[in-house]
N, C-alpha and C positions, 0 to 999 in steps of 0.2 A: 640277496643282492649285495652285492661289491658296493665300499665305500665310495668308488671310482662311478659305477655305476648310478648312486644317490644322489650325486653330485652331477652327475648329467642330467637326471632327473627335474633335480631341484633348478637346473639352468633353465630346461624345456619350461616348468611351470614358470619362471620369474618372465621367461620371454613372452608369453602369451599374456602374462598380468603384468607386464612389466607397467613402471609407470612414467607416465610422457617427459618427456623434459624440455621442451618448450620453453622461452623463456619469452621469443617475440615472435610477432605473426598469429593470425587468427587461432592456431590449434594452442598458441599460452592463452587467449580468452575465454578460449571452449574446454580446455582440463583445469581452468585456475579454481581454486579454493580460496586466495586471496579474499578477505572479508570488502579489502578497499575496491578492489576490481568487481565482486559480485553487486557490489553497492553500486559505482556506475551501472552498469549495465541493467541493474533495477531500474536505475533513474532513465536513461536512454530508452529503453522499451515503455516506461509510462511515461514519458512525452509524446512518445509517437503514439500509443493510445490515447494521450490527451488530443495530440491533431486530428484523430479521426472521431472521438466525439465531440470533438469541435465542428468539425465539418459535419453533425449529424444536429448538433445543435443550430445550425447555420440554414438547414434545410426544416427544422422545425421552424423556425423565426420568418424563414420568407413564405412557407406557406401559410401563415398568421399573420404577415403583415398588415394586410384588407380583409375584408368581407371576402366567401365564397371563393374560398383561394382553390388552386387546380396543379399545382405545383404536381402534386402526387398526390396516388389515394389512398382510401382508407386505410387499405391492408400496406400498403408501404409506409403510412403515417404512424400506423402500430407496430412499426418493424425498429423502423427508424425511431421515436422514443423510449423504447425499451431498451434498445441496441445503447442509446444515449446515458439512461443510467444505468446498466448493466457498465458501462465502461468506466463513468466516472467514477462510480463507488467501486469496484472490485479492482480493474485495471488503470487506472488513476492515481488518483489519491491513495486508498491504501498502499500499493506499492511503492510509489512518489514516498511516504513516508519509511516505507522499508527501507529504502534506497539509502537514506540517512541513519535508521538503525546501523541495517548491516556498514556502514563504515566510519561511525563514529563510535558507535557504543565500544568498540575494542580501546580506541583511541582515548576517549576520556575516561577507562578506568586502569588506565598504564597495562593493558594487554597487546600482546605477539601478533592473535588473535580471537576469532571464537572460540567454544568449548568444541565445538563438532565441525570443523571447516566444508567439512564431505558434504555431510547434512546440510549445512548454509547453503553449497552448489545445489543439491537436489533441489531446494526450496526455491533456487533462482528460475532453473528448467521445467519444476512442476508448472509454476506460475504459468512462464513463456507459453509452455504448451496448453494451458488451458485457453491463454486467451484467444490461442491461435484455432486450439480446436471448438470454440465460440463461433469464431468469425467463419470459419471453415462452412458454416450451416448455410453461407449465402451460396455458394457450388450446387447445394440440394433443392430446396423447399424452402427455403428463405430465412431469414435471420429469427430468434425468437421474436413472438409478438405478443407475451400477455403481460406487460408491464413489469417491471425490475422487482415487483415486488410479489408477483407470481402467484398471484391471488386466485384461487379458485371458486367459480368455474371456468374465468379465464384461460385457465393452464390445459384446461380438457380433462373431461370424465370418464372417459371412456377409454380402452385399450383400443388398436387398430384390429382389424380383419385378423385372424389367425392364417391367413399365407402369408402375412407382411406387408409392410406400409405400402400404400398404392398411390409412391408418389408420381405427383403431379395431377392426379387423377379426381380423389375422394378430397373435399375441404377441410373435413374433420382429421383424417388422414396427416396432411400437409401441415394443418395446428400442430397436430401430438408430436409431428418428428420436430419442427422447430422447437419447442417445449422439451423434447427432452434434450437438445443443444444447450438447452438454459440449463437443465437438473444434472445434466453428468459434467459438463464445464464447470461450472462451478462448483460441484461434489472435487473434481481434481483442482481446482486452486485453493479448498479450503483444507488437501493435504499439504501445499506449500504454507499456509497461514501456518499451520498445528509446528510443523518442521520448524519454521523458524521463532514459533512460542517457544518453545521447549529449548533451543539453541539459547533465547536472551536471556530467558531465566537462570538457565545451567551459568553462562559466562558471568550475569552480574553477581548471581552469588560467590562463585566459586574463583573469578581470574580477577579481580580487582589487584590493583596493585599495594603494596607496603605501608600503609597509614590509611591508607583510604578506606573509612568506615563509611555505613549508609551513609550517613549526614554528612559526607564531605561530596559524594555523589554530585556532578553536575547534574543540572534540572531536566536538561533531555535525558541524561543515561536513566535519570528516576521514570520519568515520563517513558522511557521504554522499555523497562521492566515493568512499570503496572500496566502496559500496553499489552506488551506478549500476556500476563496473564489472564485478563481479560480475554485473549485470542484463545487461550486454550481453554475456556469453559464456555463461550461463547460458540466458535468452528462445532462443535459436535452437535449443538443442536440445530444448528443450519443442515448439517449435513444427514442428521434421520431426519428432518422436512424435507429435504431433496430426495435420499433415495427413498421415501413412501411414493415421492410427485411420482417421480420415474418408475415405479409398479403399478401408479395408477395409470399413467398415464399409455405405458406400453403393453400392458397385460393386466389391465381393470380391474387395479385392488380397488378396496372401497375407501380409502380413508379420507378424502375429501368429497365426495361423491355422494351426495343425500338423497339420493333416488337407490342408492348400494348400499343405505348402510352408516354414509360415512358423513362427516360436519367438516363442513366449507371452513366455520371458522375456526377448529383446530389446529389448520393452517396459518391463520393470520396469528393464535397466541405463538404457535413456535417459528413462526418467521419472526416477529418482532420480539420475542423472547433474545432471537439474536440480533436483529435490524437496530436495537432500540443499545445497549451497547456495541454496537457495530459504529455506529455515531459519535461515541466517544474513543475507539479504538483510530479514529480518523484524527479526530480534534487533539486529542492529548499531545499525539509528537507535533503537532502545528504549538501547542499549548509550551512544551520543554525550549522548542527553535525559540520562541519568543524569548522564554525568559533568559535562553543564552545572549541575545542579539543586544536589546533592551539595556542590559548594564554596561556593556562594553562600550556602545556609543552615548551613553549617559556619565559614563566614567563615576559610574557609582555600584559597589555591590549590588545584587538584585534586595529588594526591601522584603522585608517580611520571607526570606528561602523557605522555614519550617514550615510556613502558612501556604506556602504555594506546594511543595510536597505533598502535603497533607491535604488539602484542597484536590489536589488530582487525587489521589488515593478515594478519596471524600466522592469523588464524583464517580468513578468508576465502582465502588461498592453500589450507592445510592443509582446509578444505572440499571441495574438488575431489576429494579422494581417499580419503576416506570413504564414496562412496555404497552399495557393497559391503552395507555391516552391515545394510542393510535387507531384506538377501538370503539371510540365514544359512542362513534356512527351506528354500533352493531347491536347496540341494546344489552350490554351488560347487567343492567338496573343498577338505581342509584344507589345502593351502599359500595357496590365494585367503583363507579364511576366517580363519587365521591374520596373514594380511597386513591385511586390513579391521579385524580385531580389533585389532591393535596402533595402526596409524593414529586407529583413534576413541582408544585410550586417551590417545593425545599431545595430540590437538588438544582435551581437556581442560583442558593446562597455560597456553595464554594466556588460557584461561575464566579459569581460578583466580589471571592475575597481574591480570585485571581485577577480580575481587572483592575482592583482599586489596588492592590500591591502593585501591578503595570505601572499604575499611574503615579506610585509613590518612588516609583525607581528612575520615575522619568523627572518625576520633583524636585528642583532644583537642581537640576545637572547641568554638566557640561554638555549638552546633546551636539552631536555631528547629524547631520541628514546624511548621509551616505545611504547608499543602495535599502542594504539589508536595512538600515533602520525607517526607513517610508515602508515599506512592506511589513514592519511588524508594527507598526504607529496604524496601518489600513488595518490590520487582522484586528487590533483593539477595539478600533471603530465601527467596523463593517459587522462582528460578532455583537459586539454589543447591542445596537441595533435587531441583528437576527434573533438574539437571546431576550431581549423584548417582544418580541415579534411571536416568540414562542411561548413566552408565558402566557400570554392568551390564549393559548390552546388548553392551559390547565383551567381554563374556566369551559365548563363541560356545555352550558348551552350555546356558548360563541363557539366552542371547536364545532360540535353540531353543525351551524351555520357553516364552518368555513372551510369544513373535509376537505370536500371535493372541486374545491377551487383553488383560482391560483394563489392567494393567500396564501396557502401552503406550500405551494412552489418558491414565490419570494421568499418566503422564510428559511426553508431547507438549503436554498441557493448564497443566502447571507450568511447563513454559520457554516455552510461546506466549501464553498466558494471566497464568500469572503472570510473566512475563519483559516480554514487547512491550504486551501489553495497561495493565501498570499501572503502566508508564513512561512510555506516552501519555495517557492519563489524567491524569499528574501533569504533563507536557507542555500539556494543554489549560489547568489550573489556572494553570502560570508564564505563559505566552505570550500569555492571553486578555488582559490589560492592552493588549500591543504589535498582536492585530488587532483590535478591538474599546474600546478606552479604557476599557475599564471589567475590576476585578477581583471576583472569583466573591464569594459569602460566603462564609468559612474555616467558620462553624459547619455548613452545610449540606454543604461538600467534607471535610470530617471526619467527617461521618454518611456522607456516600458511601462514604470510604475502608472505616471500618471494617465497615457492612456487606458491600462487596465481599469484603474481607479473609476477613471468617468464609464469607460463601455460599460464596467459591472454598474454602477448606480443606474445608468438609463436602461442598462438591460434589466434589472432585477425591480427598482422600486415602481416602476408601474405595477408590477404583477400588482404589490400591495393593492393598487384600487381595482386595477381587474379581477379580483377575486373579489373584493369588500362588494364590485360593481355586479358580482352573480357570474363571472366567466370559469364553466365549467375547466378541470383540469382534462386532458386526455380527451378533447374533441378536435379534431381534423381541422373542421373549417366552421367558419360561426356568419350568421345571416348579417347581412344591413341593415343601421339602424338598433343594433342592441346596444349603445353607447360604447363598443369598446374599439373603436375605430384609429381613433387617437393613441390611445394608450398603447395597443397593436404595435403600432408604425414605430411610436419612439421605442419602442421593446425590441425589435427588429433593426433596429440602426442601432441601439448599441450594443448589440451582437456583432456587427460587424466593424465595431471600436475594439470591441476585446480581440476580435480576429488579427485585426492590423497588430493590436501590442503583441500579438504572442510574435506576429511577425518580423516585429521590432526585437526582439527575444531572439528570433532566431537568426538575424543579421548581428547581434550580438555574441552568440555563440559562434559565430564564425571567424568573426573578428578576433575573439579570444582562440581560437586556435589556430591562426596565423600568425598572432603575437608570440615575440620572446622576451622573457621578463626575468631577470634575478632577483627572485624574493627571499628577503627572510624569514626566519620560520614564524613569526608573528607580527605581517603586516599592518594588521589591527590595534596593535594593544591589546590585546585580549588576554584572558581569566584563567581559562582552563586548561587543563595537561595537554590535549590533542595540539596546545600551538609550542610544545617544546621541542617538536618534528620537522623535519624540512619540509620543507615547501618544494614538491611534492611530500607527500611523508611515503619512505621506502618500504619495502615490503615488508621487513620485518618490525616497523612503527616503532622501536625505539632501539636506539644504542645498546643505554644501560636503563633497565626498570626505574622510572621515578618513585622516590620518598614522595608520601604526600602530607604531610602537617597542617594544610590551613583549606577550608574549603575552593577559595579563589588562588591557589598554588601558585600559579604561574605570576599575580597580579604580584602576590608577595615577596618571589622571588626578585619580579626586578624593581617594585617601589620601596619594600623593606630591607631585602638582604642583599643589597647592594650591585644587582642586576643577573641576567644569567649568561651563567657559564655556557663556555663552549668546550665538551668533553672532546675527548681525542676521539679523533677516527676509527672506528671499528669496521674490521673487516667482514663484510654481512654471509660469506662462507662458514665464519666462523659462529655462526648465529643460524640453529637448524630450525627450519619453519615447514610445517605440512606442503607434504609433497601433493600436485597434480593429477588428478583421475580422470578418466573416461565412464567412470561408469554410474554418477549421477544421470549422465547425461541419456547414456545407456537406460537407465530404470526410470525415467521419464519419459521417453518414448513409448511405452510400453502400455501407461495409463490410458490416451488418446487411442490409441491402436485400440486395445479391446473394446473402448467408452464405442468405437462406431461398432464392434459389435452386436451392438444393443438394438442396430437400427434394422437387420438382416436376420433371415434366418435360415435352419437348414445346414448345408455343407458352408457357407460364405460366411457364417454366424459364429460358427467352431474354430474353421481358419483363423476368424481373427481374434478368437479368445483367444486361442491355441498363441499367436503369436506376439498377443499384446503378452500372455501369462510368460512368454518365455524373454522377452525381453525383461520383462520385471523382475523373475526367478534369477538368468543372467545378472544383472545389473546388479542385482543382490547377491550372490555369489562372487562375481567377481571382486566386488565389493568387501565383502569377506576374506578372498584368498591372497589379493592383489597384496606385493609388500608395503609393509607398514613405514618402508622409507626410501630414499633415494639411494639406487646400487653405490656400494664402494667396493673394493677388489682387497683380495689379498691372493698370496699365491696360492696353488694346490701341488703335495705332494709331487707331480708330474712337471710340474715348471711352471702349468698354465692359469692363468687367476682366474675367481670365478668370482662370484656377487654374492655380498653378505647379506640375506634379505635382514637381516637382524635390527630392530629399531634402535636410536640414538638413544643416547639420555635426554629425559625430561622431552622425549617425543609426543605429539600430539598428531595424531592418525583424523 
């Protein structure tokens, strides 16, 4: 082949893998790699999942208001609670917290971006589509219904009919296919978790900027490097619990199945083997937002930094060996159950060295109430509370007593709810300046807080007496006359307090994006590198890489060394940042696609391996071949310019 001819070639192939150049309009959201851009659109997609387990929680609350409620039945009441935490925990919250990784963690450690920008996208699409292919199951046979925590026999023992599921038909049938919505959903969002473990890890080791050793690390970049690792030992064993469910469930292995062979509760140790730091994988980056927020409107360093580092590290080691207590019920015997018990009661003590450092940052300061600082002043409060609430479960005869009641629901609802939830929250209020340029209105983020404030207490601390009062968890509808009448109604009215504030929330986001504001790049006062960026911070998040010499950098810059500098303009061409792909998007599509698969057989069953495998194989190929940069031109021999697929210096693919 002719030189002339390699070069045609070499055109044909860049055309085909060429890579998008979008800069505005939906197709720059759907190719960006952008760490800041994948971080909104975390955040946007779990709020609108937050709306719909809101409104799933809203329909739990009204058919518990009274006695003998009729709202919906059985089987929709077990759709709808499941559907409830299946969303908070996986589509929520953990993502809610991603949201704030992926666009901060570059930020505060003077990086461009991630280690793997690609991979960050894949992780944003795996998610999307898992939660989509969740919901998708209400199309079929209904939404899953064996509670979020997929306990078996619940989940079903059995495989279906060897012709194939007979839905709509068989009740057993119509179980196992919603059930496996639950095991292959969440088998593909626990590939986005693992993706973007691996992505925070690589970056905080390896892209930190110039000075910046561990210990100079802001508290959330810490809090989400021991978050991701946590992720990455955590995800795989969720994931063989899922796909054994999903062999049992569709082709009758035994492993949970004790009529087959198999122990029910082998499932409950490697569910909560992950469930049990799954809980601290939520709390930690709620735990980091704090201690960011905290000094800055106390205008004091955060107290005790080593102790709170350490203290998360402390709790997420100390996590692994807790999961036990959520087992009390199942007869372990008392040397296991004594050993579980005393473990939860320790890994209490670097809770409590993180709260009383809270409380010593808040000591004596200059405090502002502003937005973010009520929301992290609740997460102190509302946690603390929960984290009492739970050490009673380390005493093994009251957990007995109070398993399967709502006891346990207020409690879980006080450290996730009011712990992760209203530390994010007050996270959206600080950090909306730095993706967005524009900040919230304080009058309207202060009607949110305190409404959430009161809905969550009237919704949540009844529970405490209704479970203390014997109110089973996970019943439909309860007779008149078992004393919990009262308790019901006000639990059910402040569900729809929290309703209004989010609403109040989202009259505030509007507001905020109708607004035009010139801000500077540190609104706040604030501590750390991410505020030496404009407001927006640009796509390539800094000019020139920060020096970092002091852990509060920025404070120092402008109360020590005499304020900061405004460097010259840099022209952001001149600054090369990972190029745009199509083909995350590509090799996410591909998971879903096969995952229905699983539900068909025959010729319909092949099909759609056949093309979930080839979207994936594609996606990953193209993935592979596509150029490692953005075309530039030079001439060719002939007159005519062709494209250098050749990567830049100091390119990052």
């Amino acid at each position: 082949m002719t030189v002339v001819d390699d070069r045609r070639a070499s055109r044909t192939r860049r055309s085909v893998f060429a890579r998008p150049t979008a800069t505005t309009g939906w197709r720059s959201w759907v190719t960006t790699v952008d760490h800041k851009r994948i971080g909104i659109m975390y955040g946007v997609a779990s709020l609108a999942f937050f709306a719909v387990g809101g409104l799933e929680a809203l329909l739990i609350r009204v058919q518990l208001a009274g006695p003998n409620g009729s709202l919906v039945t059985a089987d929709q009441y077990n759709q709808i609670f499941t559907m409830h935490g299946l969303t908070m925990v996986f589509f929520v919250v953990m993502p809610l917290g991603a949201a704030f990784m992926n666009f901060l963690l570059p930020l505060q450690i003077g990086a461009r971006d991630v280690a793997f920008p690609r991979l960050n996208a894949l992780s944003w699409w795996v998610f999307l589509a898992a939660g989509i292919f969740v919901y998708s199951a209400v199309l079929f046979d209904g939404l899953p219904n064996g509670s979020w925590v997929g306990y078996s026999p619940l989940a079903g023992t059995v495989g279906p009919d060897p012709a194939g599921l007979t839905f709509g038909a068989d009740s057993a049938a119509i179980h196992q296919s919603r059930m496996l919505f639950y095991s292959l959903g969440l088998q593909i969002a626990g590939v986005a978790s693992l993706a973007s473990a691996v992505n925070f890890i690589t970056t905080t080791l390896n892209m930190r900027a110039p000075g910046m050793t561990l210990m100079r690390m802001p508290t959330f970049a810490w809090m989400t490097f021991v978050t991701a690792a946590m992720l990455l030992f955590a995800m795989p064993i969720l994931g063989i619990a899922l796909w054994q469910m999903m062999f049992q469930v569709r082709w009758a292995a035994p492993f949970y199945d004790p009529t087959n062979g198999g122990d029910p509760v082998l499932w409950q140790h490697m569910f909560w083997l992950f469930g049990h730091p799954e809980v601290y994988i939520m709390i930690l980056p709620a735990f980091g937002i704090v201690s960011e927020i905290l000094p800055v409107f106390s205008r004091k360093p955060l107290f005790g930094y080593s102790a709170v580092v350490f203290s998360g590290i402390a709790i997420a080691f100390m996590g692994w060996g807790v999961w036990a207590h959520h087992m009390f019920a199942t007869g372990l015997g008392p040397v296991a159950d004594a050993a579980f018990g005393i473990s939860s009661m320790v890994i209490a003590v670097p809770t409590g060295i993180k709260i009383f450092n809270w409380l010593g940052t808040m000591w004596g300061g200059q405090i502002r109430f502003t937005t973010p600082m009520l929301f992290s002043i609740g997460l102190v409060s509302m946690f603390t509370i929960g984290g009492l609430s739970g050490v009673t479960h380390a005493l093994v005869p009251s957990d007995t007593q109070q398993h399967d009641t709502y006891y346990i629901v207020a409690h879980f609802h006080y450290v996730l709810f009011g712990g992760a939830l209203f530390a994010l929250f007050g996270a959206i209020y600080y950090w909306a300046p730095k993706a967005f340029g524009r900040m919230f209105d304080e009058r309207i983020g202060k009607v949110h807080f305190v409404l959430m404030l009161i809905g969550f207490n009237l919704t949540f601390g009844p529970m405490h007496l209704l479970g203390l009062n014997g109110m089973p968890r996970r019943y439909y509808t309860y007779a008149d006359g078992m004393g919990w009448n009262t308790w019901n109604l006000v639990s059910s009215s402040g569900a729809f307090v929290i309703a209004l504030s989010f609403l109040v929330f989202l009259y505030g986001c509007w507001r905020l994006r109708r607004s035009e504001q010139d801000l500077p790049p540190d609104p706040w006062d604030a501590r750390t590198i991410e505020w030496l960026t404009p407001c927006p911070a640009p796509a390539h998040n800094f000019d020139t890489i920060p020096f970092v010499s002091e852990r509060d950098e920025v404070w120092y810059r402008k109360h020590r060394d005499g304020g900061l500098e405004t460097p010259d303009p840099v022209d952001p061409s001149t600054i090369h940042m990972p190029s745009p792909s199509w083909f995350p998007l590509v090799l996410s599509l591909g998971l879903p696609v096969a995952a229905y698969g699983v539900f068909t057989e025959g010729a319909a069953q092949v099909a759609l391996f056949v093309v979930g495998g080839m979207l994936v194989t594609g996606g990953m190929l193209g993935w592979a071949v596509e150029p490692s940069s953005e075309p530039s031109t030079e001439p060719d021999p002939a007159g005519r310019s062709t494209d250098d697929p050749g990567p830049r210096a100091g390119e990052r693919s």
